[in-house]
N, C-alpha and C positions, 0 to 999 in steps of 0.2 A: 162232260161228265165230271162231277165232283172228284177229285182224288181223295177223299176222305169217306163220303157216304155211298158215291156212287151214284146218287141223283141226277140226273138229266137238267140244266143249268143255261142261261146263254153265254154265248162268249165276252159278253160285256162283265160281266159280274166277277167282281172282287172277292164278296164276301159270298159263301154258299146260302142260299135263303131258307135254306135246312135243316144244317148241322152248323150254320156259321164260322167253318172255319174259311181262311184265309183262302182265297184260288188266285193264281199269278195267273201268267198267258200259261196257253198251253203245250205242253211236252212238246208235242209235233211242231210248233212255231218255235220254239226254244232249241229245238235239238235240229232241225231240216236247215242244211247248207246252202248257201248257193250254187246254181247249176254248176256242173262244169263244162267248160269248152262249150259256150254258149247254149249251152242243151242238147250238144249233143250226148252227154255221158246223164240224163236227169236222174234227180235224187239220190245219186251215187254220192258214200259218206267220204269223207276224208278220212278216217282210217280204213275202210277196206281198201280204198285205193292205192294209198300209203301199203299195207301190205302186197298186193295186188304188184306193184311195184317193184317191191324187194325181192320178191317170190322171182317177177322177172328180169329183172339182172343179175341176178346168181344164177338163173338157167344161164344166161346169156354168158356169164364168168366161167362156169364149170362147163358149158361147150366148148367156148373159146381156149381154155385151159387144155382139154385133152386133143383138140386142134392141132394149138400147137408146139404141144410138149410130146404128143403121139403115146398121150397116157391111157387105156383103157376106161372109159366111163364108169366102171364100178370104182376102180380105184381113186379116182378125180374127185369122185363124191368122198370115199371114204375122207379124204384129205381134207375137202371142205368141211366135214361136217356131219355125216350120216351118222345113224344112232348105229350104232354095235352090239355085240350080247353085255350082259349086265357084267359079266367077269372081266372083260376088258373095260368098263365104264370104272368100277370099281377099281380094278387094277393098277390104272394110268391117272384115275381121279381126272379123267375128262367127263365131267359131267355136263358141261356146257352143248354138249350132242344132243343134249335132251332137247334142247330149245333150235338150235342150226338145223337140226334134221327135217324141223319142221319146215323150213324156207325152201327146203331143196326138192328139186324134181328128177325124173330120170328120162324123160323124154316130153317130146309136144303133144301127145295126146293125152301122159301124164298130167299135166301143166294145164292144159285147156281147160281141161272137167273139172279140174279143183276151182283153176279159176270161174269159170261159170258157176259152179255152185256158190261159193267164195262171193262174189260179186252180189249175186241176189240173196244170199242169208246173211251176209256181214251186215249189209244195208237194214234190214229189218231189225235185226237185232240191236243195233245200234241205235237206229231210232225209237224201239218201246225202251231198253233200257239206259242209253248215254254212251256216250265214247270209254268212262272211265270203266266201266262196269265189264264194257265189252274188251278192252285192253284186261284187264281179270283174267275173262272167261276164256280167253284166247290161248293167253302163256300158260294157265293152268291146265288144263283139258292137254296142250301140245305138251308138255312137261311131263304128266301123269298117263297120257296115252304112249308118248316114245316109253315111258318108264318100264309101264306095263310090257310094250312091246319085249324090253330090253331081258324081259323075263320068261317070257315066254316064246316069242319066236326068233328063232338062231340067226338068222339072216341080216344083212343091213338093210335098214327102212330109212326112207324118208317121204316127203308130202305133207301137207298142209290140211288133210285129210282126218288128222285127230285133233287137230284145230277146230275144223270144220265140224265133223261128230262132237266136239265140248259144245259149239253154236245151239248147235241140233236138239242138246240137252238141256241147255238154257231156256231153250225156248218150251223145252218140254214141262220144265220148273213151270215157266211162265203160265203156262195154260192151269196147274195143278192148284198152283198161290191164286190165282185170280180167276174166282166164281162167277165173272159175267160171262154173255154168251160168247165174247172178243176170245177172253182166256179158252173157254171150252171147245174153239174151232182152231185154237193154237196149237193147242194140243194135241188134237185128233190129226190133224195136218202135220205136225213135226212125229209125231211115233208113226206116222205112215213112213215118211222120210228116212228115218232110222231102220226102222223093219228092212225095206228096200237097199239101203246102203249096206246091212249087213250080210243081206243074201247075196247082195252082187257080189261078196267078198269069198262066198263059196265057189263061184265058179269055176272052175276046173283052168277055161282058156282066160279070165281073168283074176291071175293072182293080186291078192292084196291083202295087207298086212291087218289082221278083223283084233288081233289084241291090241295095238294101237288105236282102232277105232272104239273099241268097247271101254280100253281106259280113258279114253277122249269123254266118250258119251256119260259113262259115270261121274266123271270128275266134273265135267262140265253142267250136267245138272243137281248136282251137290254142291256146287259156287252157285248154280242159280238160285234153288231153292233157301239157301244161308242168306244172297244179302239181298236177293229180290229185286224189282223195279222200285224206281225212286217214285213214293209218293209223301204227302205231307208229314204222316204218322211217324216216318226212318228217315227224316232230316237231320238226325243225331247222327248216322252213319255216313252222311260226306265226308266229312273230313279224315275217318279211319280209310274208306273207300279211293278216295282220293291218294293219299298215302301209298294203300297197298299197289294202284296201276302204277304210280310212284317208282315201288319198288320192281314192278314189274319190267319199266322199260328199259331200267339201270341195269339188269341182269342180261335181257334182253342185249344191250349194246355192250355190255363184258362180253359176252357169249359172242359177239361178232366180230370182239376186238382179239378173242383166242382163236378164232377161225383164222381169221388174216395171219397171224402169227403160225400156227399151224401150217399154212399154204406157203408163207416168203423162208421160214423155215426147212423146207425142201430144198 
């Protein structure tokens, strides 16, 4: 399909025979990795797994930690990293909780679900919009949904879950910006998702943090809808795009460098 008109086109074709603009290879052959581990992990991206990863060595860190220090697991987190109410974020100017809180779990059944969810909508999202786009939508959504959290509920939160709800809104962007019938079953599919995700959040015997998730989901599809998928027409916006994941991973690795510090600091 054209990225420009939209026309139905072969894979050979350079020029659109249409609207004659320019067509390279396509998204999906540009943006799809190679397997990994021989196939057994297929078309899993290098960044959700990269996340996927970090998510599980800080489980691994913050068990082993109250192991063997015989520290209470709320506390262990607190130490790492969990978000706090907004008076103490302000207070201490640890604002870097916004971003650690999102890495952190509080158990394995915690951890699984984000991870399975995590796993199969990182990967989508990544490959209609790019790694860069998806490093965005990630820190922001986790950043704006702890925020929210931070505001609204008293408690310490963490999870990968307002991460994952920014995903969710992206992709809901995605179905809204893009009129074919791809975009319009995106969309219908991802606000099922959401719908779901926020009821489960009522549940009585499963607690979870729904202002973290609602700031995730707004924030995250208000990055989607501002800078879109990459098609020919917004090839002016790489290089600011570029930049801002830029900015994102930098913050991102200060934030992990005041966690450590926080933790040997004890």
């Amino acid at each position: 399909m054209c990225p420009n008109c939209r026309a139905f086109i072969t894979t050979s074709d350079r020029i659109c025979p249409y609207c004659q603009a320019p067509v390279g290879r396509r998204a999906v052959d540009r943006r799809t990795p190679d397997v990994i581990l021989g196939g057994l992990i297929p078309q899993a991206h290098f960044t959700t797994i990269l996340i996927l990863l970090i998510n599980f060595a800080l489980f691994a860190a913050t068990t082993l930690y109250s192991m063997r220090t015989n520290t209470p697991d709320n506390a262990t987190l607190m130490l790492f990293g969990a978000k706090l109410p907004y008076a103490y974020l302000a207070g201490n100017g640890e604002w870097w909780r916004l971003v650690t809180a999102g890495f952190l779990h509080g158990g394995v059944l915690h951890i699984l679900m984000n991870s399975w969810v995590l796993f199969d909508l990182g990967a989508e999202v990544e490959l209609i919009y790019g790694t860069r786009r998806f490093v965005v939508f990630y820190f922001v959504s986790t950043v704006c949904g702890f925020l929210a959290s931070s505001l609204f509920y008293a408690g310490i939160s963490i999870g990968s879950s307002a991460g994952i709800f920014g995903l969710i809104g992206a992709m809901i962007a995605f179905g809204v910006t893009d009129k074919s019938s791809f975009g319009a079953a995106a969309k219908s599919l991802y606000m099922r998702w959401a719908v779901y995700g926020l009821l489960l959040g009522l549940l009585p015997f499963f607690p979870t943090d729904n202002a973290a998730h609602v700031g995730g989901l707004v924030s995250g599809f208000i990055a989607g809808w501002l800078i879109r998928a990459p098609n020919v027409r917004s090839a002016w916006k790489e290089p600011f795009i570029g930049g801002l994941a830029g900015i994102c991973i930098a913050l991102t690795l200060l934030s992990f460098v005041r966690m450590y510090l926080s933790v040997t600091a004890r």
